[in-house]
C-alpha positions as CSV (number, residue, x, y, z in Angstrom):
1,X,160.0,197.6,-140.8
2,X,158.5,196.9,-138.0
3,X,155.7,199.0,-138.3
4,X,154.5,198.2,-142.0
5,X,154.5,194.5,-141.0
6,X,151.9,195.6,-137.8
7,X,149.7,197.4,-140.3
8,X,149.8,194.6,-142.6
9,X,149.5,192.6,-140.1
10,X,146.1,194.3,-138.6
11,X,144.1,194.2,-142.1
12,X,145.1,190.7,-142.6
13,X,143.5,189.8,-139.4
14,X,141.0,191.9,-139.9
15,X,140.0,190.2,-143.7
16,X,140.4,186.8,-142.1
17,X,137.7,187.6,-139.2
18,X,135.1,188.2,-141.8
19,X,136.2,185.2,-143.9
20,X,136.4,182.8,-141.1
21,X,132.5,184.3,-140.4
22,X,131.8,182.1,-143.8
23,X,130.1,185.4,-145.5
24,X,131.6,187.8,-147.8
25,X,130.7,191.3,-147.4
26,X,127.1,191.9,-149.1
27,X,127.0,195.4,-151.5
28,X,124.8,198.3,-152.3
29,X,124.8,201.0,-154.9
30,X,124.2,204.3,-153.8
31,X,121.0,204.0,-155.8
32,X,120.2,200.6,-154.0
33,X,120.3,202.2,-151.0
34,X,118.1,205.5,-151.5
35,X,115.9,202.8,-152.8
36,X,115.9,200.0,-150.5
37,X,116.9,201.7,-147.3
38,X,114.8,199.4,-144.5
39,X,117.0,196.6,-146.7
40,X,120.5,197.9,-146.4
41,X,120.0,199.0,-142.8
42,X,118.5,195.6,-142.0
43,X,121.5,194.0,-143.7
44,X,123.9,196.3,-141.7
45,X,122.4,195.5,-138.1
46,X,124.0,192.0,-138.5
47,X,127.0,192.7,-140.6
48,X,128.7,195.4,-142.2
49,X,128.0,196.1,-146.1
50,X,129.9,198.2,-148.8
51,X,128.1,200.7,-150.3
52,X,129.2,201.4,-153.9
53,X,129.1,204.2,-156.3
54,X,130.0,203.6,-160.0
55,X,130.7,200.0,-159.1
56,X,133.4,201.4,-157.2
57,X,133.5,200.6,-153.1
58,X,132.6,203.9,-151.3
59,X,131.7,203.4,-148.3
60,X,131.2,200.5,-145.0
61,X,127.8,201.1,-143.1
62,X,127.7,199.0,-140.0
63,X,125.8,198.7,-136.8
64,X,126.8,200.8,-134.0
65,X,127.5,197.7,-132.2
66,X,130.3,196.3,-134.7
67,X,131.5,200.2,-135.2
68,X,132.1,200.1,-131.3
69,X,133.7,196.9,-131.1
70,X,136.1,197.6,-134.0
71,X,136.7,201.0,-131.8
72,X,137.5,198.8,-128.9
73,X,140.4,196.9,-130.8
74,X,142.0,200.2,-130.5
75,X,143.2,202.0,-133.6
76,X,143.6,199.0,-136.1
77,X,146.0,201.4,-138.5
78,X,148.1,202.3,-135.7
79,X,151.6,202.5,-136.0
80,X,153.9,201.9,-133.4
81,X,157.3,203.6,-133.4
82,X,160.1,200.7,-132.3
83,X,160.0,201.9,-128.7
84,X,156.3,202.2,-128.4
85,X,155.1,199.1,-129.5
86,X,153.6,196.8,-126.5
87,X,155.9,193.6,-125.3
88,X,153.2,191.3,-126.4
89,X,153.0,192.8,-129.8
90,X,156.4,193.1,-130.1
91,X,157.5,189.2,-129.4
92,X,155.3,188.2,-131.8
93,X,156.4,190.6,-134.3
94,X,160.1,189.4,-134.0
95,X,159.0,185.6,-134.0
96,X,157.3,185.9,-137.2
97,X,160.8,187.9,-138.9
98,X,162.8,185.6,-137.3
99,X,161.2,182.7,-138.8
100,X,160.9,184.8,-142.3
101,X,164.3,185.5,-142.1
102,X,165.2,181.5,-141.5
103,X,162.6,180.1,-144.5
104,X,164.2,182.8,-146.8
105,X,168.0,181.7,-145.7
106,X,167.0,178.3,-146.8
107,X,166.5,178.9,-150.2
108,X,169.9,180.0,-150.7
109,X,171.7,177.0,-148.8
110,X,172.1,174.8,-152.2
């Protein structure tokens, strides 16, 4: 349980830092980007973009510079077994199913 709820847990924070940035993630097709490549790339130096192909998301190009800072965060799809995972990661874990656990109890009080 615990570590589907770090994994979600990891893309939701990793959604919200690009929402909280104010700007959705721009797109290129394939096509676009054999096309309009000085475009993309200049696009990509300051954030990452999806690159599509048949309107479907393919692909993330990014700068180095975000690639390495995402590296940094460690492996964001990591999963921790229940012994492995770090103290700090683990309080919080256990606060937020503790609270879980108490706002679902309530609806079954009446």
């Amino acid at each position: 349980m615990i570590n589907l709820v770090y994994l979600e847990y990891m893309e939701y924070m990793y959604i919200l830092n690009y929402q909280q940035e104010g700007s959705a993630m721009r797109t290129f097709s394939t096509v676009e980007l054999t096309q309009q490549i000085g475009t993309v790339t200049h696009v990509a130096s300051r954030e990452p973009v999806a690159i599509t192909q048949h309107r479907k998301p393919r692909f993330i190009l990014m700068s180095i510079e975000d690639y390495e800072k995402m590296q940094g965060r460690g492996r964001p799809r990591r999963v921790y077994g229940v012994g492995e995972t770090p103290p700090e990661l683990a309080d919080m874990l256990a606060t937020e199913l503790e609270q879980r656990i108490n706002d679902g109890s309530s609806d079954y009080d009446d």
